[in-house]
C-alpha positions as CSV (number, residue, x, y, z in Angstrom):
1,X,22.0,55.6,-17.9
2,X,18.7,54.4,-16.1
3,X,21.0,52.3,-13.4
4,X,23.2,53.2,-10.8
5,X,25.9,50.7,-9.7
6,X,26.6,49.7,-6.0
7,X,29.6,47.9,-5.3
8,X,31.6,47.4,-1.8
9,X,34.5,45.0,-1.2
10,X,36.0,42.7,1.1
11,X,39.4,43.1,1.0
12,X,41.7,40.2,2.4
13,X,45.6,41.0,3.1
14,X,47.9,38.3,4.4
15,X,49.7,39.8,7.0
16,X,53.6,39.7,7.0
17,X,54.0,37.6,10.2
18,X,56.7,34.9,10.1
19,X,54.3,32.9,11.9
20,X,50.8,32.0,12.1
21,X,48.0,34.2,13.5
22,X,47.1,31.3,16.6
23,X,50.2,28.7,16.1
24,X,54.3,29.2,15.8
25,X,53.8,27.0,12.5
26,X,55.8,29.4,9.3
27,X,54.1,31.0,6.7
28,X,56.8,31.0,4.4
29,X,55.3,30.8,0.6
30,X,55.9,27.8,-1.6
31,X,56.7,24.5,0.8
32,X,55.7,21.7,-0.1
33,X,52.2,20.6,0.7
34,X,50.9,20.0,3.7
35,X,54.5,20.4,5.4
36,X,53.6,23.5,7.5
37,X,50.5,23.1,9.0
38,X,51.0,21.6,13.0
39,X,48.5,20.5,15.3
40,X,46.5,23.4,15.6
41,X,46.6,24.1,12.7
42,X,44.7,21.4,11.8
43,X,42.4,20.7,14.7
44,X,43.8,17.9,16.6
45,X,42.4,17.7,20.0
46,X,43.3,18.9,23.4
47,X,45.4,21.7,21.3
48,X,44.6,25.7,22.4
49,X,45.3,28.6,20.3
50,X,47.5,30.9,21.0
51,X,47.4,34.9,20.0
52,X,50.4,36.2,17.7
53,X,50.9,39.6,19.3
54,X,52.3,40.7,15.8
55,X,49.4,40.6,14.1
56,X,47.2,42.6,16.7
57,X,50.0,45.6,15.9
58,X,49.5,45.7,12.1
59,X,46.2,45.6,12.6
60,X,46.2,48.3,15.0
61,X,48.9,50.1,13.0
62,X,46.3,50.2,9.3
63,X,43.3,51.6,11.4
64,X,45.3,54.1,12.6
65,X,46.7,55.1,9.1
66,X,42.7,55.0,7.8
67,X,41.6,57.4,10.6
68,X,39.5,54.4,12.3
69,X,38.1,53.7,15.5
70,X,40.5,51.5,17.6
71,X,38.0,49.1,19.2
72,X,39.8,49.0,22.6
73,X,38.4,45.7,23.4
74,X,37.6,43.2,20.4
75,X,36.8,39.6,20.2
76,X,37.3,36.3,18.4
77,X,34.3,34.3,17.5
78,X,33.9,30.8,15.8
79,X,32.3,31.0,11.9
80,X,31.4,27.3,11.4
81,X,30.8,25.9,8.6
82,X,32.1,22.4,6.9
83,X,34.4,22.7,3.8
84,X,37.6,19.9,3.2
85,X,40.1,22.6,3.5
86,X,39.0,23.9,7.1
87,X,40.0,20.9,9.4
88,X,38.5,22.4,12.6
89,X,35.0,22.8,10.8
90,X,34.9,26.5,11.7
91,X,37.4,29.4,11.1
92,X,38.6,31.7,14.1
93,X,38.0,35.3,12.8
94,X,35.5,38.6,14.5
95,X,32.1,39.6,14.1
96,X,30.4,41.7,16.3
97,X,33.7,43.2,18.1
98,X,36.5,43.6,15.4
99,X,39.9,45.1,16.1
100,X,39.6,47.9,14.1
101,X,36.4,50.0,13.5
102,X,34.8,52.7,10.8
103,X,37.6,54.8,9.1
104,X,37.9,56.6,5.8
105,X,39.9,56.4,2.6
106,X,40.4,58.9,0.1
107,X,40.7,57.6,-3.6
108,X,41.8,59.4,-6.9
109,X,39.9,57.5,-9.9
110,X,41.8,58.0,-13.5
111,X,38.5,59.0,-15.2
112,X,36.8,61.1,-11.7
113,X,36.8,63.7,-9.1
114,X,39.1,62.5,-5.7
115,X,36.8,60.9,-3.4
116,X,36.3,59.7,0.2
117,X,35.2,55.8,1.0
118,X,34.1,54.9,4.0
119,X,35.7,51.6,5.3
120,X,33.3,49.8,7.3
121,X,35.7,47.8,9.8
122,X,38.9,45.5,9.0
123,X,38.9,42.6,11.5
124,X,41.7,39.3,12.0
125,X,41.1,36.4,11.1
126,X,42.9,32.8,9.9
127,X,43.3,31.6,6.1
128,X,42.0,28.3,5.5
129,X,43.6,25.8,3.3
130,X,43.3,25.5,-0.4
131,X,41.9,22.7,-2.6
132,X,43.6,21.3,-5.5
133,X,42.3,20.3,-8.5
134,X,44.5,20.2,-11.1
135,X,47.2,17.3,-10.5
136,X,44.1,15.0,-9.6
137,X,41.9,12.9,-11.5
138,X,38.4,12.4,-10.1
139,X,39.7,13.2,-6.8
140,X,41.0,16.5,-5.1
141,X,43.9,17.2,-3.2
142,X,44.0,19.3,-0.1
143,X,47.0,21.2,1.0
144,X,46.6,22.9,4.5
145,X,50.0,25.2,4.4
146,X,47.7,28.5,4.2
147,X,45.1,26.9,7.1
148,X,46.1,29.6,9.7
149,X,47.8,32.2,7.6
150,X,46.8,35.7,9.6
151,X,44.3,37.6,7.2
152,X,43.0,41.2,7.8
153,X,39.8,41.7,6.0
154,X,39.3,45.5,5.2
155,X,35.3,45.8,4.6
156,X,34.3,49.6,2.5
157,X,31.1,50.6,3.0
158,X,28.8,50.1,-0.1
159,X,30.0,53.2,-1.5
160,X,31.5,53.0,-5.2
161,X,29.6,53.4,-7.8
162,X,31.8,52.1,-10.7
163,X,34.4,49.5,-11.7
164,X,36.8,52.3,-12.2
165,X,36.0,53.4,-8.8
166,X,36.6,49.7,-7.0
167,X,40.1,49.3,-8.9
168,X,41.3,53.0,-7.1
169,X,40.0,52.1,-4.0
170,X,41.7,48.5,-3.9
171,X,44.9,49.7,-5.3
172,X,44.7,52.5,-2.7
173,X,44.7,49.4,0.2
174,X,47.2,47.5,-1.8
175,X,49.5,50.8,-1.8
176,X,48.4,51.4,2.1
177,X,49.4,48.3,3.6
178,X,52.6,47.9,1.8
179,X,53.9,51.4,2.9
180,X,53.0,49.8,6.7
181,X,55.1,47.0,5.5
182,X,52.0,44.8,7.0
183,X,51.6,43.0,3.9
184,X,53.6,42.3,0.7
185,X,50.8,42.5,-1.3
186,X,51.7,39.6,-3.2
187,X,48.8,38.5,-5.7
188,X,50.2,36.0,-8.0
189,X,50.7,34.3,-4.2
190,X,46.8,35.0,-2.9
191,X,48.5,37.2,-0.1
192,X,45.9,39.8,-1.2
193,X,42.7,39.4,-2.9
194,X,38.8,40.6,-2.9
195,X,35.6,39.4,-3.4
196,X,33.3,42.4,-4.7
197,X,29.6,43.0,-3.4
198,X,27.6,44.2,-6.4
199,X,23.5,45.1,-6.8
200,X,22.8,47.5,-9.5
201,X,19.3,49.5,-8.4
202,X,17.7,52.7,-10.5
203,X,18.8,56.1,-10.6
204,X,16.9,58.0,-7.7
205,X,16.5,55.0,-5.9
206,X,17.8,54.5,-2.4
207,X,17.2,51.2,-1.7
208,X,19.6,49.3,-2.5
209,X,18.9,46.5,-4.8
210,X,19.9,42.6,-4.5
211,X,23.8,42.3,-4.4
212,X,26.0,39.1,-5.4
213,X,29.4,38.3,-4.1
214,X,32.5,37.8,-6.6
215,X,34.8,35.5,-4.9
216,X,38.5,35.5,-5.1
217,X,39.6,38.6,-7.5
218,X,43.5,38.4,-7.7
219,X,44.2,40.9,-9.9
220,X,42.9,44.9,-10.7
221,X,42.3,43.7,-14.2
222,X,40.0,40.6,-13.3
223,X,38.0,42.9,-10.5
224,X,37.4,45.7,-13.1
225,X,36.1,43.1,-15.8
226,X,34.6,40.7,-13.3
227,X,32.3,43.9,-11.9
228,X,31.4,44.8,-15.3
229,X,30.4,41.6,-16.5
230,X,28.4,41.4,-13.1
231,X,26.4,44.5,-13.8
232,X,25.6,44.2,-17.2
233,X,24.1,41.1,-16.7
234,X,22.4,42.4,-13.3
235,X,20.7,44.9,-15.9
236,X,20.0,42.9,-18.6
237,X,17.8,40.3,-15.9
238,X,15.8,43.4,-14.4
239,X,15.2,44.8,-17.9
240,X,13.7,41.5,-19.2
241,X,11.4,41.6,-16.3
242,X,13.4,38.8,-14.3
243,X,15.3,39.2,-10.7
244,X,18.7,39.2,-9.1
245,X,19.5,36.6,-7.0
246,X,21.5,36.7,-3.5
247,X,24.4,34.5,-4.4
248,X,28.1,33.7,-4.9
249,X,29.3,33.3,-8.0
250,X,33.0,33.1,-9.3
251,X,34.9,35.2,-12.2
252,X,36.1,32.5,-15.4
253,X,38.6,35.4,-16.9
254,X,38.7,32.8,-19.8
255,X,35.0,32.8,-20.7
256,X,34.9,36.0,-19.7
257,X,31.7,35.6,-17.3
258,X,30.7,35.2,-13.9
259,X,29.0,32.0,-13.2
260,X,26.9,30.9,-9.7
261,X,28.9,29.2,-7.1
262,X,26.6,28.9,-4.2
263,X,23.7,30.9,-2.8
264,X,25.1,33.2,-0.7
265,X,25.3,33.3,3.3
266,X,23.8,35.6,6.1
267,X,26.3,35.9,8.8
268,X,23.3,33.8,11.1
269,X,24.2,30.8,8.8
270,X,27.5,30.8,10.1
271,X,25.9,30.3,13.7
272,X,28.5,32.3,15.2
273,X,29.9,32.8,18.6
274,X,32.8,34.0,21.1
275,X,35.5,31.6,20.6
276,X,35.8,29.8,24.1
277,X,39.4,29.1,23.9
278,X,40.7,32.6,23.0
279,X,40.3,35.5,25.5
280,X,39.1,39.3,24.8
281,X,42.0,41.1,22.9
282,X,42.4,44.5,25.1
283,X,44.6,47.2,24.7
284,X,44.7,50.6,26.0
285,X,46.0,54.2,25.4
286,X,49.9,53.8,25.6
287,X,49.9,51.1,23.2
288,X,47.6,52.9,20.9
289,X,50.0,55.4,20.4
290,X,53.3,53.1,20.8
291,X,52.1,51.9,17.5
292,X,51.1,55.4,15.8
293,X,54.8,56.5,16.5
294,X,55.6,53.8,13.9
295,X,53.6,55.3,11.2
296,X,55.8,56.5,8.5
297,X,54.7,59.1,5.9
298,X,51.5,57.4,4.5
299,X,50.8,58.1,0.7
300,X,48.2,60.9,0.5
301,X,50.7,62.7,2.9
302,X,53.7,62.3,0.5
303,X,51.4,62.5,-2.5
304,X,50.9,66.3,-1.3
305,X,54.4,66.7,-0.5
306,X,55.6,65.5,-4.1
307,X,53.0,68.5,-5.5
308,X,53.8,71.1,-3.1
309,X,57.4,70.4,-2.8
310,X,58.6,68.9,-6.2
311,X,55.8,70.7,-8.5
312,X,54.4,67.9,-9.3
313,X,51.0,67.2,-11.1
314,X,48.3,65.5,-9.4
315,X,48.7,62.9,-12.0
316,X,52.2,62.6,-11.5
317,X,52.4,62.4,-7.6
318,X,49.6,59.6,-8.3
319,X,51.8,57.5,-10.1
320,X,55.2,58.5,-8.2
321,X,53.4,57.6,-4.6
322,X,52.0,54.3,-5.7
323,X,54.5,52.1,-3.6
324,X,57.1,53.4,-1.6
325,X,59.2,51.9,-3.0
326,X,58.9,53.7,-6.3
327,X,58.7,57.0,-4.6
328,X,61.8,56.3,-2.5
329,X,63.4,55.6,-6.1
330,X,62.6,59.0,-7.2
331,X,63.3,61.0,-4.6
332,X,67.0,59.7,-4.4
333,X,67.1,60.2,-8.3
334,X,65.5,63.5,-8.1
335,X,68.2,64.5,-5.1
336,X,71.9,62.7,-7.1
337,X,70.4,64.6,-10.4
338,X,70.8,67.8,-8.3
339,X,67.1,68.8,-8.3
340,X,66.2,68.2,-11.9
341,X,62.4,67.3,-10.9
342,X,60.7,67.7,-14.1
343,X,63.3,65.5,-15.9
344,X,63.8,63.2,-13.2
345,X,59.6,62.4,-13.3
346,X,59.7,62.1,-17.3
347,X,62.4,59.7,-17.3
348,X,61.1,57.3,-14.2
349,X,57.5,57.7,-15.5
350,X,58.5,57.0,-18.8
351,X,61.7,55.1,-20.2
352,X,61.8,53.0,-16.8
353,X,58.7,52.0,-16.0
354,X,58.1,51.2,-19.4
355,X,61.3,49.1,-19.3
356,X,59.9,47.5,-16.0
357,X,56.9,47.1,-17.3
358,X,57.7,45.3,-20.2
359,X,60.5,43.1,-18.7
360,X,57.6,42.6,-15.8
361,X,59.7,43.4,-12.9
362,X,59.3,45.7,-9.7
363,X,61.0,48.5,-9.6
364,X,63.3,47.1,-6.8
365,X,64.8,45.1,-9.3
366,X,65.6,47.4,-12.1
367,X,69.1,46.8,-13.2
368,X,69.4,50.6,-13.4
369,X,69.6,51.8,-9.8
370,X,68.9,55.5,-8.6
371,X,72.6,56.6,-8.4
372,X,72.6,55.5,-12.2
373,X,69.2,57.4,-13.6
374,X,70.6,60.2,-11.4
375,X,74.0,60.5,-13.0
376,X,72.6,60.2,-16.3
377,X,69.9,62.9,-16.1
378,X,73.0,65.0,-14.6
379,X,74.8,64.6,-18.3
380,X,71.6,66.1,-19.3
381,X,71.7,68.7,-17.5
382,X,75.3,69.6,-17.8
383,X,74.8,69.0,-21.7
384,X,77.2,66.3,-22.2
385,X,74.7,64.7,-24.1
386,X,71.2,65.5,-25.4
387,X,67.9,63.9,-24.4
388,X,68.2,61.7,-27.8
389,X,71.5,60.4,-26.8
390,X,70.8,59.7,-23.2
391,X,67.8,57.0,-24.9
392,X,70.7,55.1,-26.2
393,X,72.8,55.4,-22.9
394,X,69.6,54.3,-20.7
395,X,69.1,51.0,-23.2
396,X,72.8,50.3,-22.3
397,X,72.8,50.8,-18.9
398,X,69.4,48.7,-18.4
399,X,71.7,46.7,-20.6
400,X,74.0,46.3,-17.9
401,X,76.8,47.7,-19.6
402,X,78.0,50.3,-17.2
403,X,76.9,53.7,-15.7
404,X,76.0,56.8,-17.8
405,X,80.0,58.4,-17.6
406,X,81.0,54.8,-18.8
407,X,78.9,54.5,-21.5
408,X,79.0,58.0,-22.9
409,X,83.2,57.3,-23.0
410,X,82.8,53.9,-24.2
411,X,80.3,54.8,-26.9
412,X,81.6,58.6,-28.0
413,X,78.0,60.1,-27.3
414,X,79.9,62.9,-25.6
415,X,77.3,65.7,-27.2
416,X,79.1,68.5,-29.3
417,X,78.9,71.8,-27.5
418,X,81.5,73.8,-29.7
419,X,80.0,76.8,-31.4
420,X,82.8,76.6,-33.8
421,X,82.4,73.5,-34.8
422,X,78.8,73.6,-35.0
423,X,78.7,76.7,-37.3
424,X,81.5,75.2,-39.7
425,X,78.8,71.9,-40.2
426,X,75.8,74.4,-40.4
427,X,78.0,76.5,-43.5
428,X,79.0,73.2,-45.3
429,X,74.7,72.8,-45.0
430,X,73.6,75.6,-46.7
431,X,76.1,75.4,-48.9
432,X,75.4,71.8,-49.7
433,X,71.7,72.8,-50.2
434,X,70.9,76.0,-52.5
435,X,67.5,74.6,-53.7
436,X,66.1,74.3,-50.1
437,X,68.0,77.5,-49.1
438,X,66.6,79.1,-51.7
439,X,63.0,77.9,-51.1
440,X,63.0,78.9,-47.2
441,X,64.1,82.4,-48.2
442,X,61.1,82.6,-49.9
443,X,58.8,81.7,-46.7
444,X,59.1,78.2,-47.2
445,X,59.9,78.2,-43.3
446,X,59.1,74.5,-42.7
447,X,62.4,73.5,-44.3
448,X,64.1,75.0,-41.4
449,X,63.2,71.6,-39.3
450,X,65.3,70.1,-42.7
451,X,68.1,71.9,-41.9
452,X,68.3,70.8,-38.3
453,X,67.9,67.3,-39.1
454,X,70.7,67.6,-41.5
455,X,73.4,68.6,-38.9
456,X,72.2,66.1,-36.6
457,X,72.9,63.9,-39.0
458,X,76.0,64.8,-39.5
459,X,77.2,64.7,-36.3
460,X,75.6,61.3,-35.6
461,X,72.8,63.0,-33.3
462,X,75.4,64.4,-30.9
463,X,75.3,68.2,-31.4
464,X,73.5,70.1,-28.9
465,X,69.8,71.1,-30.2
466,X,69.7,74.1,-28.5
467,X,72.9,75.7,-29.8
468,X,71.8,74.2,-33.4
469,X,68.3,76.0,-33.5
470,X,70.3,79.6,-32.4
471,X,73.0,79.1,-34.8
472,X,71.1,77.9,-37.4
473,X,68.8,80.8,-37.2
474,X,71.2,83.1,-37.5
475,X,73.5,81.8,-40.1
476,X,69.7,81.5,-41.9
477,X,69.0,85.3,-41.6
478,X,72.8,86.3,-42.3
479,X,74.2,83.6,-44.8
């Protein structure tokens, strides 16, 4: 309670171009090695870049979504240093003059007040390739596809101040640039990673105190841990009288530590400087807001919506809004179930997402589509079956056995809705049970939950509750 955590990210989102950010090489995941990486791509030389005009426009299009300052006039500048996956011996990315400037996100922690991050700059620059280690023995294998790949690096200001905290903010991103459809968001494929800043300094100060870099966090899980691990062991050093060190150091999720890499760099270490081959990027006002009529609805606009429209909780509109994908879903749900909102949350939030989530699938490839969920939470509605039987007609159509009016023929779930019928079962109850009718006259009134289980039982779960508990009450009072 004597420390206050400091973290900011770097945030680095493969943009979806077809092509590279400088060369017309693909950056299509999962070629062979090494079979997608062309002459400039690797360095050869006489070779010039060239600008992909694509990736100036998503980058233009997330400042605008953030609220940032459009930098109307940015340039590329050479980072050099020597590693055997970056055959030039420098990446191509922006220092001084990125493309997009400060800008603002708000974030909704699970366990904390909404808050607003600042976000530093985002600015373009290209992927280098990747080393491989694992199908080599004393050696290591270089594979150059990604060398190129168009990155924008989103850069928060050093403004959250828990783990909690830096998993909102980075699934806020994730969320933002795959409703701009400017990234897929892909993590398994390292088309969207961080590497966390983190110092830990005492509570008061404002100084900050001596950060490390986490490199390469590819999943919400490993950042949370990874920054956790970080700062208890920041605060451990200080309290034994010892000091943090400015350095690098990699998350092992199987040791469950963070371990040095190498000391970490100052931007002069880098020796940048304006890239001579490529030329100022400039744009001006009519492009500016070409792009912004692109925009669609961004996800704290249709998270408001979905609580002022659908009556929504916070919570809820959270969860709903957290790809557009999965809030297109429910909408078209909420509309085919002819408004049901409150039913049509509960069932998307619960039985399929916990379906999707234990088969591990997006919700673009749930074998029960909208039209389905909607036509099933209708039957709800219209009481052709209860909530208990529509479980069993869910399990069948994620089954893929057919749509709800299929499967409630095919199965006889058809829910009994005659009062006639229903009062005749309730009789031969009470009559089949003097002891515990006896014992609830005489204020034993927990056995009425008996009761109702016994019809329900006898009609295999398909009487309707509600007409149960009314005639069961009565027949109760008057039998």
């Amino acid at each position: 309670m004597n420390w206050e955590t400091v973290i900011g990210l770097e945030i680095h989102a493969q943009l979806a171009t077809k092509s590279k950010i400088f060369s017309s090489a693909s950056t299509t995941y999962g070629a062979d090695p090494n079979t997608q990486a062309c002459v400039v791509d690797l360095g050869m030389p006489g070779v010039l870049p060239v600008l992909n005009s694509e990736v100036v426009r998503m980058a233009v299009k997330f400042g605008l979504a953030i609220n940032a300052e459009i930098t109307m006039r940015s340039v590329f500048a050479r980072k050099n240093y020597f590693y055997p996956d970056l055959p030039k011996g420098y990446q191509i990315s922006q220092l001084d003059l990125p493309i997009v400037g400060q800008g603002r996100l708000e974030i909704h922690p699970e366990d904390g007040e909404s808050r607003t991050i600042g976000v530093t700059r985002a600015h373009l620059e290209e992927d280098a390739g990747k080393s491989l280690h694992e199908d080599f023995q004393g050696c290591t294998g270089v594979d150059l596809n990604r060398a190129g790949t168009p990155l924008l690096e989103i850069v928060s200001e050093p403004e959250l101040r828990s783990a909690k905290e830096a998993v909102a903010y980075m699934k806020k991103i994730h969320a933002l640039v795959r409703y701009l459809e400017i990234s897929d968001g892909n993590m398994q494929e390292g088309s969207f990673r961080c590497d966390a800043n983190v110092s830990v300094r005492s509570l008061g100060e404002t100084t900050l105190g001596t950060r490390t870099e986490i490199k390469n966090l590819n999943s919400f899980r490993f950042v949370e841990r990874a920054i956790n691990i970080e700062v208890e062991r920041q605060i451990e050093l200080l309290e034994n009288g010892g000091s943090v060190t400015q350095e690098t150091r990699l998350y092992d999720s199987v040791k469950d530590e963070t371990r040095p890499m190498r000391s970490k760099e100052e931007a002069f270490d880098y020796r940048y400087f304006p890239d001579p081959d490529l030329l100022p990027v400039t744009l001006d006002d009519d492009y500016i807001e070409q792009v912004r009529r692109t925009l669609p609805e961004l996800p704290d606009d249709k998270r408001k919506r979905f609580i002022s429209q659908f009556g929504l909780t916070p919570y809820e509109a959270d969860v709903l809004t957290a790809s557009h994908e999965l809030a297109n879903y429910f909408e078209c749900v909420q509309k085919i179930s002819g408004g049901e909102t409150k039913l049509t949350a509960s069932w998307v939030m619960g039985d399929l997402m916990g379906a999707l989530n234990k088969a591990g699938l997006e919700i673009t490839a749930s074998s029960v589509t909208a039209e389905m969920l909607g036509d099933m939470i209708k039957r709800i509605s219209d009481d052709t079956i209860s909530g208990k039987l529509a479980k069993q007609v869910f399990n069948a159509m994620w089954q893929g056995e057919g749509d709800a009016d299929a499967i409630i023929e095919k199965k006889g779930l058809r829910q009994v809705t005659d009062s006639g019928a229903i009062e005749q079962i309730i009789d031969d109850i009470l009559v089949g049970n003097p002891q515990q009718l006896e014992q609830y006259r005489a204020g034993k009134e927990k056995l009425f939950g008996f009761f109702v289980g016994q019809v329900m039982k006898a009609t295999q779960g398909k009487a309707n509750p509600a007409q149960v508990n009314i005639i069961l009450k009565k027949k109760l009072t008057d039998f």
